[in-house]
C-alpha positions as CSV (number, residue, x, y, z in Angstrom):
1,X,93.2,75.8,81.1
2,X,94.8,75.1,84.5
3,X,94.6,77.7,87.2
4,X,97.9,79.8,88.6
5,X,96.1,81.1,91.8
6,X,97.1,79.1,94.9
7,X,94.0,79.6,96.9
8,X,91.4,77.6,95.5
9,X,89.2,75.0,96.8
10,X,90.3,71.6,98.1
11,X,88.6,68.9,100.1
12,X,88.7,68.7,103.6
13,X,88.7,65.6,105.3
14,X,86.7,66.0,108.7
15,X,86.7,62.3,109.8
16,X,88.8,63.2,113.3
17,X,86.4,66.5,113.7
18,X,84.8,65.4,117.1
19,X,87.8,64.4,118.4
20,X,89.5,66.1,121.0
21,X,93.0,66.9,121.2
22,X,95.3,69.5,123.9
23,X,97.4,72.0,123.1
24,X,100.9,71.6,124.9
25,X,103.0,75.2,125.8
26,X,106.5,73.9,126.7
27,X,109.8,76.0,127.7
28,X,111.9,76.9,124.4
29,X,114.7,74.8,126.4
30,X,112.9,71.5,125.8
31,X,111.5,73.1,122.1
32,X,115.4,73.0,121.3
33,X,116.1,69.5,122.3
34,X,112.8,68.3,120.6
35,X,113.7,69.9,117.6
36,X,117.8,67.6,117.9
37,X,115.5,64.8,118.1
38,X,115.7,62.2,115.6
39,X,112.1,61.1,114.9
40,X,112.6,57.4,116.4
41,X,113.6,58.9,120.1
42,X,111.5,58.9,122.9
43,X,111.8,62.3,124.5
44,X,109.3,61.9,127.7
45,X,106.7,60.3,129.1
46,X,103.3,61.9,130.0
47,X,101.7,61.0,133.3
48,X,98.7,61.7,134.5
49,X,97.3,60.8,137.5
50,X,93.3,60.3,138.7
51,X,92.1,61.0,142.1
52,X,88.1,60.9,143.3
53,X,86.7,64.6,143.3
54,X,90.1,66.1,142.2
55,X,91.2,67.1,139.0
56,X,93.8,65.0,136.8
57,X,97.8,66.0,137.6
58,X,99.4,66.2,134.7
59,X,103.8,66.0,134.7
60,X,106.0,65.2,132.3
61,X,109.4,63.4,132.6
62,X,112.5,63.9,130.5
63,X,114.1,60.5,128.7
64,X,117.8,60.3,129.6
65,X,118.3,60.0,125.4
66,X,116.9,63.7,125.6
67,X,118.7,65.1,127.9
68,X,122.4,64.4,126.7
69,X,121.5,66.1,123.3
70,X,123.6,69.1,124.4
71,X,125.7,71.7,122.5
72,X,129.6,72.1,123.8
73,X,129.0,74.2,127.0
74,X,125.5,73.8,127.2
75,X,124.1,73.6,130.4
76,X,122.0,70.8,132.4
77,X,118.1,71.5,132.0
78,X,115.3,70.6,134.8
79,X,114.0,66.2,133.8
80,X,110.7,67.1,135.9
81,X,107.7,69.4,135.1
82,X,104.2,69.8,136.0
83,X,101.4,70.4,133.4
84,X,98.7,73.2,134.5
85,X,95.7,72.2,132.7
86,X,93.0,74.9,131.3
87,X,89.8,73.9,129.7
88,X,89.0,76.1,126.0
89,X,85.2,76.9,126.4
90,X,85.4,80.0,124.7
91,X,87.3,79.7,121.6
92,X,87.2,77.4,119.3
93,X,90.9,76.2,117.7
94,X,91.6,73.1,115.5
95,X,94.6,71.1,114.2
96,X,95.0,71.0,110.8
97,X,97.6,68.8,108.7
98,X,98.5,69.2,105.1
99,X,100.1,66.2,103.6
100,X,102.2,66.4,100.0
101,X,102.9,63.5,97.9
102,X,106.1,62.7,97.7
103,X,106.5,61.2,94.1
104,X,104.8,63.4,91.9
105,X,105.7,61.3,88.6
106,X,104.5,58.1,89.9
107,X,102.0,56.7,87.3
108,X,98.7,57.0,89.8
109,X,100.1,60.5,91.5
110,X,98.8,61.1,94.7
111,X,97.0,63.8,95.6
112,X,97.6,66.5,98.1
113,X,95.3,66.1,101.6
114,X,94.2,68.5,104.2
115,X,92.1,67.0,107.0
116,X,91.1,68.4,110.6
117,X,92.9,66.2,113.1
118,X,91.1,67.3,116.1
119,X,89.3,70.4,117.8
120,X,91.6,71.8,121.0
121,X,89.4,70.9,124.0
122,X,92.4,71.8,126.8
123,X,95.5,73.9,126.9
124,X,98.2,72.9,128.9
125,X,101.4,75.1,130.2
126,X,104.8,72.7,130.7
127,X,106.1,74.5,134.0
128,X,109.4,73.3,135.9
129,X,109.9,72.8,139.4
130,X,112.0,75.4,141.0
131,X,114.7,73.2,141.7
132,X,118.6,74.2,141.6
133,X,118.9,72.8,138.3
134,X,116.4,75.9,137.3
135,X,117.4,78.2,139.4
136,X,121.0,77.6,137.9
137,X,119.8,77.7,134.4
138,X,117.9,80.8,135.0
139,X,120.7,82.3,136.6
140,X,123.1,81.3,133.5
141,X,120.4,83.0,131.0
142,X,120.3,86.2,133.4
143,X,123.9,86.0,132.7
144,X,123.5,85.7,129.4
145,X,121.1,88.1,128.3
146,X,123.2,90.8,130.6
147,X,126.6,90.7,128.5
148,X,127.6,93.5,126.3
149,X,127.2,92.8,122.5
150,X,130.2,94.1,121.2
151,X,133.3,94.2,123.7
152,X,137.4,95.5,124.2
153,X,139.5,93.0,122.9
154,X,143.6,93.5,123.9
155,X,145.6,92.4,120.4
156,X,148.5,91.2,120.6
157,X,149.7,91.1,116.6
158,X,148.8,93.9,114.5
159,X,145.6,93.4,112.4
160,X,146.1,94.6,109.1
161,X,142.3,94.3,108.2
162,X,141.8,97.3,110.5
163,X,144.9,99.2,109.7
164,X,144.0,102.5,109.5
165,X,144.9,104.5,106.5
166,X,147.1,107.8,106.6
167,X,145.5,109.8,103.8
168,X,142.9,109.6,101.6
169,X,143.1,108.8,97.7
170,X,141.0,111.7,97.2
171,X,142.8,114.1,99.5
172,X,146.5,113.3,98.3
173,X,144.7,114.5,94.6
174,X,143.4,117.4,96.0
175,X,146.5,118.7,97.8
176,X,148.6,117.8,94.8
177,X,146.3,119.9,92.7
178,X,146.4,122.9,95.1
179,X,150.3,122.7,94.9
180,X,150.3,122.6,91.1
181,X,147.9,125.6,91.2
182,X,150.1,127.2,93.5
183,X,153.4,127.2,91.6
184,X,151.9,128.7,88.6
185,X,153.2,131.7,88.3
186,X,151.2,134.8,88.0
187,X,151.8,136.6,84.5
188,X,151.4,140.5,84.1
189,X,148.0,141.7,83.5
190,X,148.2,143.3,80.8
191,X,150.3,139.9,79.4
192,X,146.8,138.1,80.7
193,X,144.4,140.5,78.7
194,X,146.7,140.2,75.4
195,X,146.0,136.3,75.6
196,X,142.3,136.8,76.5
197,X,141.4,139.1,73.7
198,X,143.6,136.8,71.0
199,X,141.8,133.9,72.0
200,X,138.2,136.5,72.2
201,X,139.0,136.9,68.4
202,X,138.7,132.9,67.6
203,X,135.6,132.2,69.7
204,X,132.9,134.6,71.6
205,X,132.5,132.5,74.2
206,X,134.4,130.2,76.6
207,X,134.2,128.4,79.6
208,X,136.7,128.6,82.7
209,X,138.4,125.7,82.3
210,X,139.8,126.4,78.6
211,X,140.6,129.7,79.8
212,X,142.4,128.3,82.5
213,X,144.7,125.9,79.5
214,X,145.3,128.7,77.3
215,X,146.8,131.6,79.8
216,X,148.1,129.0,82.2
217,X,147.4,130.9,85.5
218,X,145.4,130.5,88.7
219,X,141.9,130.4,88.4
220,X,141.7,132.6,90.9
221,X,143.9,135.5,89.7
222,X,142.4,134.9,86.1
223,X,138.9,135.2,87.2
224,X,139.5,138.5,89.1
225,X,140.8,140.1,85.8
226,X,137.9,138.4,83.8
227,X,135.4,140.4,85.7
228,X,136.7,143.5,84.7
229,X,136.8,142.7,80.7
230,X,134.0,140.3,80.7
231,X,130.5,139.2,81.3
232,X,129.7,135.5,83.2
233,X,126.7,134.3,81.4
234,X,124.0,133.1,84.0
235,X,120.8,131.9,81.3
236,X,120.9,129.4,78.1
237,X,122.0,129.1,75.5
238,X,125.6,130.1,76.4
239,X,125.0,129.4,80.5
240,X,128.0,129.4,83.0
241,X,130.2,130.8,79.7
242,X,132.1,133.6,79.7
243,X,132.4,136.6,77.3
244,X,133.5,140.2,76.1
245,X,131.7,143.0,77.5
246,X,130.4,145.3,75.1
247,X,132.9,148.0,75.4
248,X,135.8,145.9,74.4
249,X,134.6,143.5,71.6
250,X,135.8,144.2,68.5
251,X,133.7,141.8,65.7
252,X,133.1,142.7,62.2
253,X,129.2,143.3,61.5
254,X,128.1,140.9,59.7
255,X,128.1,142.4,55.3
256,X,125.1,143.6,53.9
257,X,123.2,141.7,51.2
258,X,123.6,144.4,48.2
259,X,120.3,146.0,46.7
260,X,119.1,145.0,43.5
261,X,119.5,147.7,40.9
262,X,116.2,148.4,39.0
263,X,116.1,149.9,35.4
């Protein structure tokens, strides 16, 4: 039975545990071109230099082959930096590499390795000389960072994309509704009442819209005579329906079952 859950033990190779190793912070500038790189480039070169009863200087150097990897209208970046250098006494940070076989249906499959490449002993911050090439780049990201997101563009063609619309779908139905509504012609009352209480003698109750079909007049001049000759229902099972108020229904009772004569 093999086991779904990702987190479960592995080996850990510890052979490069006592050695130690630094932890380099450099500008996102040189990240970027790093990260162009191909992996056979040299990108720098590290010096360090030793003098008695003074700690190590530490500067890195830019490689020409680094500096023209450049996006169109990309500005020039500093060559020259200085390293500060910190010692880690109280923390304690590793490196950690996990390496995945590349061929997993080789006949002898590898198998997957995660080994401690070193404990951090120093942490080093990648600082540039204030030179005018920095000053310059700063300056350019000041600029940058300080332009408007979204800004007035003059067109000179008309974009239909952004055309803007004269009326609404849904308002063009609703005026043409109202007109319809309005052009119906307003029948006598009494005309109204003689279709209500034919079409009361087919059903008991109705809803507004039917009522609306068979007298063919506005809803609101048909509601204002339905309040006076009939009840709106507000509870189930006959809700929002309306119907003949007491006074004016005319329904047969319901027949009788005769009695049984006895002997």
């Amino acid at each position: 039975m093999s086991n779904s859950n990702p987190h479960i033990d592995r080996d850990l190779d510890l052979a490069n545990a006592a050695r130690g190793v630094w932890l380099v912070k450099v500008p996102k500038y040189i990240a970027t071109k790093w990260e162009k790189a191909p992996g056979n480039l040299e990108v720098g070169k590290l010096k360090i230099v030793k003098a008695p009863e003074q700690r190590p200087r530490v500067s890195l150097s830019l490689s020409e082959s680094c500096l023209i990897l450049k996006e169109p209208n990309e500005g020039a970046i500093p060559r020259d930096h200085r390293l500060d250098v910190s010692t880690v006494t109280h923390q304690t940070l590793g490196v950690f590499s996990h390496s995945v076989p590349a061929n997993l249906d080789a006949v002898v499959p590898e198998s997957e390795k995660l080994c401690l490449e070193g404990r951090i002993v120093q942490k080093l911050e990648c600082r540039p000389y204030a030179d005018n090439c920095y000053m310059k780049l700063k300056m350019d990201e000041i600029r940058k960072a300080s332009m408007p997101v979204r800004q007035v563009q003059q067109l000179d063609r008309i974009v239909h994309n952004f055309k803007p619309v004269s009326d609404h779908k849904h308002n063009i139905e609703y005026n043409e509704t109202k007109k319809a509504e309005g052009k119906k012609s307003r029948d006598d009352k009494d005309a109204v009442l003689e279709m209500l209480f034919a079409a009361f003698e087919k059903h008991q109750y109705y809803n507004i819209k039917d009522l609306v079909k068979i007298t063919r007049q506005p809803i609101v001049y048909l509601k204002e005579i339905l309040k006076d000759v009939c009840n709106y229902n507000l509870k189930n099972p006959h809700k929002n329906m309306w119907e003949l108020k007491p006074e004016y229904r005319h329904y047969k009772e319901p027949e009788q079952p005769a009695e049984n004569a006895t002997d």
